[in-house]
C-alpha positions as CSV (number, residue, x, y, z in Angstrom):
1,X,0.0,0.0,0.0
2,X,1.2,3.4,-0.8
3,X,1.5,5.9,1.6
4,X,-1.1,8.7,0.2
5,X,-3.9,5.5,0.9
6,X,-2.8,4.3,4.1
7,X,-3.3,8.4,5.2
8,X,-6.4,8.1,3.5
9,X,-7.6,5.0,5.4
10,X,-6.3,6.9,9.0
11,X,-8.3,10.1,7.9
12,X,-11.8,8.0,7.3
13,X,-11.2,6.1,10.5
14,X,-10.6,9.2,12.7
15,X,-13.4,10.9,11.3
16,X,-15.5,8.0,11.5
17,X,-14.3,7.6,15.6
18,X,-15.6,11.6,15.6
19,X,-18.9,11.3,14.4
20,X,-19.6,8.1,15.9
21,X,-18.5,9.8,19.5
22,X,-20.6,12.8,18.5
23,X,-24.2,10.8,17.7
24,X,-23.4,8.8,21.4
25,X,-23.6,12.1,22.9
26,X,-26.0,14.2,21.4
27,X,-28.6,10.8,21.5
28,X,-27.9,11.0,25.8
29,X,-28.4,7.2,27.3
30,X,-32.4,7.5,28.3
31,X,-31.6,3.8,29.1
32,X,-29.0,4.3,31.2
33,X,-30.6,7.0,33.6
34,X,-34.1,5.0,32.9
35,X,-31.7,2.0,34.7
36,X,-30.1,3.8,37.1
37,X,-33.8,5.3,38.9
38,X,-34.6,2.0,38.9
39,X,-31.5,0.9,40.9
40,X,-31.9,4.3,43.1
41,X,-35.0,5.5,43.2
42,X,-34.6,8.1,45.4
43,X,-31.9,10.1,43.5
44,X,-33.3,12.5,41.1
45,X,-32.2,13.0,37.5
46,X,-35.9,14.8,36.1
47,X,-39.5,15.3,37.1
48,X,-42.4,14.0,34.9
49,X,-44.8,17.0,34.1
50,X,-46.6,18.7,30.8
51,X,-45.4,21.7,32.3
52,X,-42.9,23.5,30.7
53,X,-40.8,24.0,33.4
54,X,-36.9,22.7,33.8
55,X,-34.5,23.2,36.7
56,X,-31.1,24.7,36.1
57,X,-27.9,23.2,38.3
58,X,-24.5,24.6,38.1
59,X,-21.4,22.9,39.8
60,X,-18.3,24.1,41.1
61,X,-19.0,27.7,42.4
62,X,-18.2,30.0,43.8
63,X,-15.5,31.8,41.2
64,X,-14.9,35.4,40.9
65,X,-14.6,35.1,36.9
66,X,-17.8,33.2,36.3
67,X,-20.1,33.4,39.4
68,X,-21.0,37.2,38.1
69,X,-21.2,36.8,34.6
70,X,-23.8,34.0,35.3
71,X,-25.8,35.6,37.8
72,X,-26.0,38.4,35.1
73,X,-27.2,36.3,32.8
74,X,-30.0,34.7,34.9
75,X,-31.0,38.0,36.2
76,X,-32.0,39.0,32.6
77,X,-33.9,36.2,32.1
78,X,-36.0,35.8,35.1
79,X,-33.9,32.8,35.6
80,X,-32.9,30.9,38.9
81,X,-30.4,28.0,39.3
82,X,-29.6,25.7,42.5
83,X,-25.6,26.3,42.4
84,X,-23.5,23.2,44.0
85,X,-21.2,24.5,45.8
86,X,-17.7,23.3,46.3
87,X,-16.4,24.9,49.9
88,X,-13.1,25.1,49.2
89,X,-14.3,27.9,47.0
90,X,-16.1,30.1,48.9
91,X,-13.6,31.9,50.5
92,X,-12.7,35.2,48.6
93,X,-16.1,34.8,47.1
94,X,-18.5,35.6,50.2
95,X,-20.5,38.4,48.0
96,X,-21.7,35.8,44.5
97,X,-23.2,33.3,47.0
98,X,-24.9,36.5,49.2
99,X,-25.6,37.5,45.7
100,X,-26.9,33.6,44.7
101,X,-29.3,34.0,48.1
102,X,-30.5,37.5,47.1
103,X,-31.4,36.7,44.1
104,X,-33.5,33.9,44.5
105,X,-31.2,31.7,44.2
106,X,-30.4,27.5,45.5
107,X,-27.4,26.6,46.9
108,X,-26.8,22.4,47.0
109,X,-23.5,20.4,48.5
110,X,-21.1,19.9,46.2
111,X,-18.6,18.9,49.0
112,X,-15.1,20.6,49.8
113,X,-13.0,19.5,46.7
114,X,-13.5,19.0,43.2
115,X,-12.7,15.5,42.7
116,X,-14.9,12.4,42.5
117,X,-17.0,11.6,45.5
118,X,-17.1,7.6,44.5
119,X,-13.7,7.4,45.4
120,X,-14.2,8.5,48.6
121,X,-14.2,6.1,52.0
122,X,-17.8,5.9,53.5
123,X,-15.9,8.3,56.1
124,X,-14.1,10.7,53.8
125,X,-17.5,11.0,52.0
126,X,-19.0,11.7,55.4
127,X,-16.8,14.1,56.6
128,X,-16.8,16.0,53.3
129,X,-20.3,16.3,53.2
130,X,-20.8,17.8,56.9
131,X,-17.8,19.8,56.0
132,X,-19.4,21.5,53.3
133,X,-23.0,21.3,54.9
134,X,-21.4,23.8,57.5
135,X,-19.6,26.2,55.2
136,X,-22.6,26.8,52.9
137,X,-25.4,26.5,55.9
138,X,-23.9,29.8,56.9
139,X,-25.7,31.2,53.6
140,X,-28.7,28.6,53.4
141,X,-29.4,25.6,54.7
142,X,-28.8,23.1,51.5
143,X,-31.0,20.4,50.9
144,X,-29.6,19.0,47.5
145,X,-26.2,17.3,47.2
146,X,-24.2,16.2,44.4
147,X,-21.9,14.1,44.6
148,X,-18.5,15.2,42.8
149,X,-18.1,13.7,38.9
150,X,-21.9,12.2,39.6
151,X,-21.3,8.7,40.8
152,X,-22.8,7.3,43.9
153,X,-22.8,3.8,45.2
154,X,-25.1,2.5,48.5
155,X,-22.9,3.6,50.8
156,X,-23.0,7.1,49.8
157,X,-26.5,7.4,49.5
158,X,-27.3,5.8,52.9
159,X,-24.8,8.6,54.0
160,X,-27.1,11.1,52.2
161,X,-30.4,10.7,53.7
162,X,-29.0,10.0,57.1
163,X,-27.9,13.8,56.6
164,X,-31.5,14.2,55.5
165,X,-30.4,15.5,52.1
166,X,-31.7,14.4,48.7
167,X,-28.9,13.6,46.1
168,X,-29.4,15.1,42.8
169,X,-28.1,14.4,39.3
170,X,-29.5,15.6,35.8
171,X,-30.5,14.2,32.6
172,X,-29.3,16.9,30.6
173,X,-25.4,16.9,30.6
174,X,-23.6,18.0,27.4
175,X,-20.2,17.2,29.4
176,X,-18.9,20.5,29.6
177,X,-15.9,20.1,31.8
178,X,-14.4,17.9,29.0
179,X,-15.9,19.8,25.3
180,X,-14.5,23.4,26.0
181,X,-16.8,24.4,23.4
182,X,-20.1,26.5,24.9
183,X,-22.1,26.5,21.2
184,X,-21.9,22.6,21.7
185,X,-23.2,22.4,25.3
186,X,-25.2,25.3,24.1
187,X,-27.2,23.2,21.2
188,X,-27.0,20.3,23.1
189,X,-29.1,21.7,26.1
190,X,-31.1,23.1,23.6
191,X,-31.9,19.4,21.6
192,X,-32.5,17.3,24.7
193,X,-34.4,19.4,26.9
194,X,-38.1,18.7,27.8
195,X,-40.9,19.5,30.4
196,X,-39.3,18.7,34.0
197,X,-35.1,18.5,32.7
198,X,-32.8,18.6,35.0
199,X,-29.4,20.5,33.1
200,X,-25.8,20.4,34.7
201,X,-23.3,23.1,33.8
202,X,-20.2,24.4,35.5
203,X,-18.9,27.5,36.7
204,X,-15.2,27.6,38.2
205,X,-12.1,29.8,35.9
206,X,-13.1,29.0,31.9
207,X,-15.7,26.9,32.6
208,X,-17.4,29.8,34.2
209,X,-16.6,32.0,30.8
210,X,-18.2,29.1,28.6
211,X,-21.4,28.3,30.5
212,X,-22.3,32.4,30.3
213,X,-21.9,32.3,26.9
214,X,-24.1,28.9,26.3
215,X,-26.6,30.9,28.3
216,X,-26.7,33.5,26.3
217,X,-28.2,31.3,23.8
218,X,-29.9,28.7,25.7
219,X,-32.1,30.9,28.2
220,X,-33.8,33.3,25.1
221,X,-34.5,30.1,23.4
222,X,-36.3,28.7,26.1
223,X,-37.9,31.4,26.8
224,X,-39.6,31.8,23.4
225,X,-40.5,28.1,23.4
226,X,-42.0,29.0,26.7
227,X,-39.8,27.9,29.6
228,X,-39.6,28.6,32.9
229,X,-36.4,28.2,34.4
230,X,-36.2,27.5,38.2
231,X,-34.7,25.8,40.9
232,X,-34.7,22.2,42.1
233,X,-37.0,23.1,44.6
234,X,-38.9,24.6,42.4
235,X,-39.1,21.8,40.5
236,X,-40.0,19.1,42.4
237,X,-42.7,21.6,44.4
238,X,-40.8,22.1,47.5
């Protein structure tokens, strides 16, 4: 074989990789989620209503880059968010979660670090979570946690509810943290949303800068499709 059609061959099979990686994420797993609130019924991914309401959830706050620019953006909107907030952040950034509360604002438990929860000891997970719980309780009293990167086991949710919280994911995820591109998590909000979505985004140095500008297009769109955006509470009627 000559060497123009062995490049030829490597092209097609890259681009082939690309699109095939791009359909698996813009058609999310409904099976997997429909499987995993089988297995935990208690943690909550989306609410089934004809209303066309969603709740909004972003992770990793407080940041003095993006914590503004978002609330910004919500605030033009009529918009509200529950923000899961990671401790370790807060200091320095006192006035966006005072800000988060005065606005109308959630804030959830997104523990002290951003790393992920599951690989945690049932007592590093414990003491995280109360760790956090009394850093952000002197804002609000949280009722929502996420666990960090989004996987849980038994341990970890028995854990939860004897802290009387409520662990909460999303089925609208367009993997931010790894595609730095905000038109992408942009459109692919925008394609998989429905009545009672729960959407994930981040906030924390660029991710902050991204997720305000995939607001910018996601929230007028909603809005003229006739959205309300809101809060977990919200959501679920608490």
């Amino acid at each position: 074989m000559d060497k123009a059609f062995l490049i030829r061959i490597a092209v097609i099979t890259a681009l082939t990789v690309l699109v095939t990686f791009g359909v698996a994420l813009w058609l999310k797993p409904e099976w997997l989620i429909s499987h995993l609130r089988k297995q935990s019924p208690d943690v909550l991914y989306s609410v089934e209503t004809e209303q066309k309401i969603v709740a909004l959830t972003i992770d990793d706050g407080p940041d003095a880059c993006g914590s503004p620019r978002i609330l910004n953006i919500l605030e033009k909107y009529d918009a509200h968010a529950t923000f899961f907030l990671i401790s370790d952040h807060i200091a320095g950034n006192e006035k966006y979660v005072e800000r988060m509360i005065a606005d109308g604002h959630e804030l959830g438990n997104h523990l002290t670090e951003d790393r992920a929860s599951i690989e945690l000891s049932k007592e590093e997970f414990e003491r995280e979570l109360l760790e956090a719980d009394e850093a952000i309780s002197l804002y609000e009293k949280p009722k929502w946690i996420r666990p960090g990167s989004g996987w849980y086991n038994d341990e970890m949710l028995a854990t939860i509810e004897k802290h009387n919280y409520h662990c909460a994911l999303g089925n609208v995820y367009p993997y931010d943290p790894q595609i730095s591109i905000y038109w992408f998590s942009a459109y692919y909000v925008l394609g998989n949303v429905k009545p009672g979505s729960i959407i994930v985004l981040h906030d924390y140095n660029r991710r902050g800068g991204r997720t305000t500008k995939a607001l910018e297009i996601i929230l007028p769109k909603l809005e003229e499709r006739g959205y309300k955006v809101v809060t977990l509470s919200e959501l679920v009627g608490e």
